[in-house]
VEXBA-257306 format. One record per residue: y negated, x negated, z negated of N, C-alpha, C, O, CB in turn. Coordinates in steps of 0.05 Angstrom, whole numbers, plus 5000, padded with zeros to 4 digits. Each point is the difference from the previous one (the first is absolute). Glycine has a CB too. Layout:
YXZYXZYXZYXZYXZ;...
//
This chain:
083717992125502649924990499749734985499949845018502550415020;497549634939500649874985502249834998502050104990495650184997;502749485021502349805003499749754989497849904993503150295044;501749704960499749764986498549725008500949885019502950354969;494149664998498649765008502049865003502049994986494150024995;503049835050501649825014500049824988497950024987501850115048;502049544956499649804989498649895015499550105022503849894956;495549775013497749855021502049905018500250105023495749714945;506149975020501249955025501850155018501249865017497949834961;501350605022500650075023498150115015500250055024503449984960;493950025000496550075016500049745018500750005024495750254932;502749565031500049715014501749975027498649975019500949844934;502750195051501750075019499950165014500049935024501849944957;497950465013499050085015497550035021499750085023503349964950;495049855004498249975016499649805019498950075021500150144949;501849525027500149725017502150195024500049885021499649584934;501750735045502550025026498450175016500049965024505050024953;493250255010498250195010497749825019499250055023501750314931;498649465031497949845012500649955032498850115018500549684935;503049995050501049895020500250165017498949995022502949734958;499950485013500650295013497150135026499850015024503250104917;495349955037498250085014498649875018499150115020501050094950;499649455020498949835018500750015027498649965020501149824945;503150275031501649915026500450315014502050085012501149434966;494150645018500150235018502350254990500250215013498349425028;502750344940502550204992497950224989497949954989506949694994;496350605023498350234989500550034970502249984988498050265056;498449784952499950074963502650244984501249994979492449965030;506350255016502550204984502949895005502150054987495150425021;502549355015503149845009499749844975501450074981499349875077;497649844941500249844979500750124968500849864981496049905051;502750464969500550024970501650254993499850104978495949675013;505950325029502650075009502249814989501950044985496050165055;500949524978502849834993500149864966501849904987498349945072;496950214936500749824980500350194964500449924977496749635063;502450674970501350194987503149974995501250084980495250175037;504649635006503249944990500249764986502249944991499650265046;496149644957500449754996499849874965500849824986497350195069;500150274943499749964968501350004985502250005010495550094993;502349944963502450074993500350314992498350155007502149384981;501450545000501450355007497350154978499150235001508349705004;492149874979498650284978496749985009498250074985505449874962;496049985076497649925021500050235020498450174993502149285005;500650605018501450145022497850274996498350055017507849734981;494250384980499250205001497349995005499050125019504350014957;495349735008496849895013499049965026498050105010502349704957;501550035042499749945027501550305026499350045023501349314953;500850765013500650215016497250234994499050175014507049714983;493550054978497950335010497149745012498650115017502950504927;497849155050498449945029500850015022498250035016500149754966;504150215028499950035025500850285017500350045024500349484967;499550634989499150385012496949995002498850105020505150234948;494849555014497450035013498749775022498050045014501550214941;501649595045500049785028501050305025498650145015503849204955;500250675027501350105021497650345003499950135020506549564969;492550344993497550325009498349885004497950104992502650274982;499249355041497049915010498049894973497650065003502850365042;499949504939497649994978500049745006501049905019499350454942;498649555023498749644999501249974979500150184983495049745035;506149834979501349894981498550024970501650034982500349685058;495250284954499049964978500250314992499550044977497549495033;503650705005499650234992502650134989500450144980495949865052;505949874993502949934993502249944971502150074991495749795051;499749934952500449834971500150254975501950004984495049495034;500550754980499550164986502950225002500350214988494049665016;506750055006502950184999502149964981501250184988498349835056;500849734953501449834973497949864974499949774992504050075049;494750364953497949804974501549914985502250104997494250124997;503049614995501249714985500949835009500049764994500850404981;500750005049501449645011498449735014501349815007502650505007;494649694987497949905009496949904981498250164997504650155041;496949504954497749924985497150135012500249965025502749594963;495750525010496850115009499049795009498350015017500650324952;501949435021497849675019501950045030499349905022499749564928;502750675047502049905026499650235016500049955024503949764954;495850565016499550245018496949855009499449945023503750584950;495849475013497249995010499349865018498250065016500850034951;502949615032499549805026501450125021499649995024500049564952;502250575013501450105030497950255014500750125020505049794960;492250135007499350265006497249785012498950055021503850474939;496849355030498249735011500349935027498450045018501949784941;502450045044501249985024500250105019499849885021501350004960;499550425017500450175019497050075015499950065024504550104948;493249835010497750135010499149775012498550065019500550314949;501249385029498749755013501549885025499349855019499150044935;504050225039501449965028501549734998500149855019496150405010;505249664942500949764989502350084986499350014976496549765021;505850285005501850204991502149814996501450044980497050405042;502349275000501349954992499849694988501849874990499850535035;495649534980498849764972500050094978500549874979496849935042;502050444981500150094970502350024982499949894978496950335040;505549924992502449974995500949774990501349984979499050305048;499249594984500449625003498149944978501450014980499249865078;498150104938497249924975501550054967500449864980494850405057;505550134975500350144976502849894989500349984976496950465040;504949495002502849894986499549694983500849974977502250305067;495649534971499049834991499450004976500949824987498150155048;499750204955498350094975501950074975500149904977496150325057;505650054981501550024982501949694995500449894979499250685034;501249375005502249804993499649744986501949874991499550315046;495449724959498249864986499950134966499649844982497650045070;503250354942499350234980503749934986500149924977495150565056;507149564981501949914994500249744994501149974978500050355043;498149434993500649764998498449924965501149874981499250045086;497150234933499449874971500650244982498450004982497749645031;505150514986501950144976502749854995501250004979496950475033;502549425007502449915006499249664980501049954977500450385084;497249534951499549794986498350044969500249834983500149975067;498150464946499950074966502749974985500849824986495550545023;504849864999503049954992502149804992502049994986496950285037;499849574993501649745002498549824967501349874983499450125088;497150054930498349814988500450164967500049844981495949995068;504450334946501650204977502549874992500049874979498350595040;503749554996502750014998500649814975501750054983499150075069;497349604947501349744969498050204979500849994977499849295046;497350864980499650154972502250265001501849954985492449925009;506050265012502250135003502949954985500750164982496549885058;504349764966502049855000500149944958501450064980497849695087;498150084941498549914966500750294981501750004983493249645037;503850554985500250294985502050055002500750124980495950055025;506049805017501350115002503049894972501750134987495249985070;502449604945501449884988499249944969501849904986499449985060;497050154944497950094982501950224980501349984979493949945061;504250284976502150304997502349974993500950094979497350115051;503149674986502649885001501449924969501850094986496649725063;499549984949499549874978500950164982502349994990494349785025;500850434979499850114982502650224983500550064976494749815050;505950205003502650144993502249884994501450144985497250115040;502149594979501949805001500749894963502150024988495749835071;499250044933499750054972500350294987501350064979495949575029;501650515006500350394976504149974998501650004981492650555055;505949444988503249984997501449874985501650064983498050015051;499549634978502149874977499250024965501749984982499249635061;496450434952499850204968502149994986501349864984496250475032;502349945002502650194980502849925005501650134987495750295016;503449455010503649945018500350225016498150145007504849634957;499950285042501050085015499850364987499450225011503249255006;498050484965500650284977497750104989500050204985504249624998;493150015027497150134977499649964980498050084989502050195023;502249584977499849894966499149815000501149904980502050255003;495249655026499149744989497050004994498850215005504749565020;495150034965497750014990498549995033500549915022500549844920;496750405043497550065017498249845006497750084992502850264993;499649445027499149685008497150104995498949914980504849845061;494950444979497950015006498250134976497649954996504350045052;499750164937498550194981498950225002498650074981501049645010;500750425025498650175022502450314991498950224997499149275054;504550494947501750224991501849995038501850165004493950224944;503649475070502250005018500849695001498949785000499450675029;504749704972501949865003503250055013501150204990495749684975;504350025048502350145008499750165024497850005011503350004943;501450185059499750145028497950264989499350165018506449695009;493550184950498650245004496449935003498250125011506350144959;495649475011496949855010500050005021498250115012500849624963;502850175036499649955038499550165013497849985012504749814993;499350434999499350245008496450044992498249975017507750204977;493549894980496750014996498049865015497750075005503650004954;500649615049497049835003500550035037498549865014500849674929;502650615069500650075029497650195004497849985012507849994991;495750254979498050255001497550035000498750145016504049984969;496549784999497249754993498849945023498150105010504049654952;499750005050498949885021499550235021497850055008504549484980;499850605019500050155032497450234999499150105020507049854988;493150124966498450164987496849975009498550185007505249804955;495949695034497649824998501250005036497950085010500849574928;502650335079499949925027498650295016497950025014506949614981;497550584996498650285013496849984991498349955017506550384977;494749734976497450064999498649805019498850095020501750104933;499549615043499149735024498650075021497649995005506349794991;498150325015500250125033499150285005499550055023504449684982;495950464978497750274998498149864997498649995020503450384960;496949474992497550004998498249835035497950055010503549944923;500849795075498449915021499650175021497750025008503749604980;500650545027499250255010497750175000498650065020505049894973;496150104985498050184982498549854999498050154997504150114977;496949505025498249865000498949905025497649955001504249984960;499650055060499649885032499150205014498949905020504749804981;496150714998499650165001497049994990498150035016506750094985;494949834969497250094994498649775003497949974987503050384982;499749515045497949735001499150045038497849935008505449644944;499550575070497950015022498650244998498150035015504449715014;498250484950497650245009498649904977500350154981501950335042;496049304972497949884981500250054980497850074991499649925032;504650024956500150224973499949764983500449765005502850715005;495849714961499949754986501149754990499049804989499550505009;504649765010501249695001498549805017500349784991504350415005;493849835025498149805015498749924976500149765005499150435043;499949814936498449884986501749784981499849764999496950665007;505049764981502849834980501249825020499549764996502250664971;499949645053500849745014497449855005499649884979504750325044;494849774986497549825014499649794990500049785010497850535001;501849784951499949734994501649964979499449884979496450075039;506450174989503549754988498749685011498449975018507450454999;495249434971500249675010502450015016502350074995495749664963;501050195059502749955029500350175018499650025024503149824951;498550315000501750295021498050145017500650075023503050084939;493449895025497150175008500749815021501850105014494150094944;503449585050498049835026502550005013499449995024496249654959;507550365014501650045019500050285018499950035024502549654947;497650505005499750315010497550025021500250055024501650154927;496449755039497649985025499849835019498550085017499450054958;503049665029501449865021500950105017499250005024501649784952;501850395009502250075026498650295010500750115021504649654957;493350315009498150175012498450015021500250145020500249884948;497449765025498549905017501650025027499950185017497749534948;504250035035501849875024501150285016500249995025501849524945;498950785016500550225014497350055019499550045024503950164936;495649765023496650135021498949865018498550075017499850114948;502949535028499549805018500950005039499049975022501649824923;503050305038501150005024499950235012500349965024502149734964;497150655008499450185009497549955017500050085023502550154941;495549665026497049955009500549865023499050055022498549924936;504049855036500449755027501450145028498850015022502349564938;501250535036501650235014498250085018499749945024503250234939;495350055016497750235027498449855005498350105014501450364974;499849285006497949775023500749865022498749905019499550024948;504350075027501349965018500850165032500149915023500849914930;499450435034500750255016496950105012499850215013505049944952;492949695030497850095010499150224997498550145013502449635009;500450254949497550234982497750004996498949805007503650254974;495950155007497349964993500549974970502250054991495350235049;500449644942499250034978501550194985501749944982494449925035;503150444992499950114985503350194991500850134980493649795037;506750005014503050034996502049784990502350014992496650295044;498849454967502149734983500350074972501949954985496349625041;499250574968500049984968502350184989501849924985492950005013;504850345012502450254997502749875001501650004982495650395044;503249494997503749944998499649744980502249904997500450265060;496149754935500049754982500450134965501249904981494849775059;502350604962499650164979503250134994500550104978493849985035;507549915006501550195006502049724984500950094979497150355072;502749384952501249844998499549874971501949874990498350145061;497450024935499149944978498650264987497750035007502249505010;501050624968498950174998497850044967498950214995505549915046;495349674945498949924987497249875010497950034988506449974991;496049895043496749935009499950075026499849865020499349754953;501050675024498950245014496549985005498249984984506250304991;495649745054496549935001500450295018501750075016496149254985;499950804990498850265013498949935034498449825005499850354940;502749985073499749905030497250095000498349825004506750235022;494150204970496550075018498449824975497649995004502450655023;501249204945496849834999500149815001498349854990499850344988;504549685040499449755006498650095024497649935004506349784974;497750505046498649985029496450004987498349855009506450485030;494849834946496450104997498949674998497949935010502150644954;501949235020498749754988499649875028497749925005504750024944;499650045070500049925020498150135024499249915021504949974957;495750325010497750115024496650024993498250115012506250215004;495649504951497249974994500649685012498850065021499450334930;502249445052500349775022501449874978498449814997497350165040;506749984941500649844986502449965015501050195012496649894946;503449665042501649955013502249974985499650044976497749815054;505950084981502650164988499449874967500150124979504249905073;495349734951500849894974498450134979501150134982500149435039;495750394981498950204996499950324983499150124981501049545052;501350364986500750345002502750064978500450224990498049835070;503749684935502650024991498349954965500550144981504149645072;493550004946499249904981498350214977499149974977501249615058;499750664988498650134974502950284984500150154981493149795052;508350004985501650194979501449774985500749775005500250715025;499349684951501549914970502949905002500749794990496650574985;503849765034503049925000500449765006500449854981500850545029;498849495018500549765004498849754984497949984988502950255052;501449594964498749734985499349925024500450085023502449774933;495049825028497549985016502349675023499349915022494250314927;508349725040501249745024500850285025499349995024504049464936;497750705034500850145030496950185019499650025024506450094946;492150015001498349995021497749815012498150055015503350324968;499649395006498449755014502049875023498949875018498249994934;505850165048501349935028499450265018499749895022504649784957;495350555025499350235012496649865014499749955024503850494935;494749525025497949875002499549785028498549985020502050124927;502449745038500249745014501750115032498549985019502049644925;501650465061500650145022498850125018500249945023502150064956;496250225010497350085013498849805012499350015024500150304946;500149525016497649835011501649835023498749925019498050044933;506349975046500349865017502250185023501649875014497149684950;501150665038502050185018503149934993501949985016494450025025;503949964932502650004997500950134973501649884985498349725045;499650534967499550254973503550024997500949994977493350415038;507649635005502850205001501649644982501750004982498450515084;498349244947502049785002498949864961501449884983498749995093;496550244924499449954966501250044983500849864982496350195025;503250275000501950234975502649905005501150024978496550485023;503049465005502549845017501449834966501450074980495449805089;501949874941499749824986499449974972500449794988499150165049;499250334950498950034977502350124985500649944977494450095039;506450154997501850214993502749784993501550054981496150435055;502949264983502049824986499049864981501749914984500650065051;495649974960498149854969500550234985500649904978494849795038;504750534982499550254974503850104999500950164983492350115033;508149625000503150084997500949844982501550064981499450085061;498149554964501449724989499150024974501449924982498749755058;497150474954498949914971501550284981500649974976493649735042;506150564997502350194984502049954998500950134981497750145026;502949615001502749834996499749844985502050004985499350025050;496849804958500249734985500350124979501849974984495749695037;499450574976499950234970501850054995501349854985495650365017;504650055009503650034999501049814977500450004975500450075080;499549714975503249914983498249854968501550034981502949765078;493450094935499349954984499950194971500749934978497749795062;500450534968501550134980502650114998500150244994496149815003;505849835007502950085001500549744987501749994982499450335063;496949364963501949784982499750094980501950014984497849615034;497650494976499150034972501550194973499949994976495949945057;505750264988501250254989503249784996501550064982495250515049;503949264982502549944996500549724970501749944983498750235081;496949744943498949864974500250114978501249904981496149945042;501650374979500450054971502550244996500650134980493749745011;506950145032503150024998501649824984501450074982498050095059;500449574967500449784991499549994971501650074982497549775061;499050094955498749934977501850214977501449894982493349965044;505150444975501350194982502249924993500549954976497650375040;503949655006503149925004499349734979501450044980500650145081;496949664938500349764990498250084975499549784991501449895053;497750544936499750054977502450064988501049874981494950255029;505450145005502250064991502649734989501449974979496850495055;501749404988501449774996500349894976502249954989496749995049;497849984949499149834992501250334962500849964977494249565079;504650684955500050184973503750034995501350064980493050295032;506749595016502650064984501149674986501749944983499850555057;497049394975501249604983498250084975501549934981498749545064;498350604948498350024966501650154986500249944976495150085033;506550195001501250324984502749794996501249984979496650635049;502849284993503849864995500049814977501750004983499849985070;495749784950500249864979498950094968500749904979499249805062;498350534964499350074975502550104982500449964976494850145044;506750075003502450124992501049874983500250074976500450105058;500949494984501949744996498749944961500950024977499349705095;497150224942499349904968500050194978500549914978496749795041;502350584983500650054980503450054996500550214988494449935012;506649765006503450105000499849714977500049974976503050315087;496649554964500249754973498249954986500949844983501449955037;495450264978499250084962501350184985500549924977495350025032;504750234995502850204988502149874990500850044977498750265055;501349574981502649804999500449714979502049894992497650295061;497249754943499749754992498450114967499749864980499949835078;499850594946498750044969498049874991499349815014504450274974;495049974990496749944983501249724995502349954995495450554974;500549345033500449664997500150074964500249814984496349855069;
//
């Protein structure tokens, strides 16, 4: 049965309540009985067909396969982690953490957007404001810009225009965020944009970071950290039997991470460095907020950039309708004043 992906933050929530829950000895089908009421209504159905299979005895990770989609694959898998290690409800606890860390810096990207944003927005603004006043009220006045809009029917064009350039926007990034985790050739074209490439792989990285860290946490092995890390990043996808083979000719993790291609080499040298000091879950940890902060910075940096030369346009135009008014002015009064 196919249902709607849960938002993070009601995953987050649920999972931090599941956690406690279980800690404190509550059985798993009571627990998620009650909190089936707790979600919100277009949730409900998800959580009702897990808990028909809770209530027929299954294990929660098997449970989960009853509602696909609602549930991310990094998050079935730790739960399916959990359950076999007998951590079911650190894990829970780990996994909300995670998500709610995953919210907090989308939440602060967003934030760091909003004055380029604002810039374009008013930019636009701009720009209509002039098509309009053009023509007057009626469409009859001169055409400031030169361009053939002017008046409510330019406007209308340079709306249509705009909202035109927003949709396409938002397919192509779609369409683009798609063929970049199943490796398609946009990996190569983004990669090396200036900015946007080393942000995009950034916030990449930092996915793989914190998935990786998660199942080290949860006292995974290798070869299942890599999978739910893979699962979570699906662009630097590392093959599980040749890392285990690398690992079982005696190379050790870092090693072993260093010879596949995908990863960049700062995360498989903190992997390296963790290893070496038994703190691999607390390295990735740490690396994964260095590779969030530096896709954010990318972000919003190409957004000043985009609002810049928002700017900048708005203020050609400026500069083309003061040249068109006075070229106008002067020739009326050379008209006016006749051949010397």
């Amino acid at each position: 049965m196919g249902s709607r992906r849960f938002p993070d933050a009601v995953l987050a929530a649920l999972l931090g309540r599941l956690s406690i829950a279980v800690a404190a000895g509550v059985d798993i089908r009571r627990a998620w009985a009650s909190e089936s009421l707790r979600v919100p209504r277009d949730c409900r159905a998800g959580m009702q067909a897990i808990g028909v299979g809770l209530q027929a005895g299954e294990p929660l990770d098997a449970a989960l396969a009853r509602a696909t989609g609602a549930f991310p694959p990094i998050v079935v898998g730790m739960i399916r982690a959990g359950e076999r290690t007998g951590r079911l409800a650190e894990v829970l606890r780990d996994t909300a953490s995670t998500v709610e860390r995953s919210i907090r810096t989308r939440r602060d990207l967003r934030r760091s957007l909003v004055g380029p944003a604002i810039s374009i927005a008013v930019a636009v603004l701009a720009v209509a404001v002039i098509v309009l006043a053009s023509g007057g009220t009626g469409g009859g006045g001169p055409d400031l810009l030169g361009l053939g809009l002017a008046g409510p029917r330019g406007l209308a064009t340079v709306l249509v225009a705009v909202a035109a350039i927003v949709v396409a926007a938002a397919v192509a990034c779609r369409t683009l965020a798609r063929d970049w985790h199943r490796g398609g050739p946009s990996r190569l074209v983004i990669a090396r944009l200036p900015v946007i490439g080393a942000a995009v792989r950034a916030g990449e990285a930092a996915s793989w970071c914190r998935a990786a860290s998660l199942a080290a946490h949860a006292g995974l092995g290798p070869g299942e950290m890599v999978v739910l890390a893979s699962s979570a990043a699906p662009g630097l996808a590392i093959e599980r039997g040749r890392l285990e083979a690398r690992l079982r000719q005696g190379d050790d993790l870092g090693a072993a991470l260093a010879s596949q291609a995908p990863l960049p080499r700062d995360v498989v040298e903190a992997v390296a460095v963790g290893e070496a000091t038994g703190t691999t879950a607390e390295t990735l940890d740490r690396v994964a907020d260095l590779l969030d902060d530096h896709s954010r910075r990318g972000f919003a940096a190409a957004a000043a950039v985009a609002g810049g030369i928002a700017w900048m346009g708005a203020a050609c135009l400026a500069g083309l309708i003061a040249y068109r008014v006075v070229a106008g002015y002067s020739g009326i009064i050379l008209k006016e004043i006749g051949p010397p």
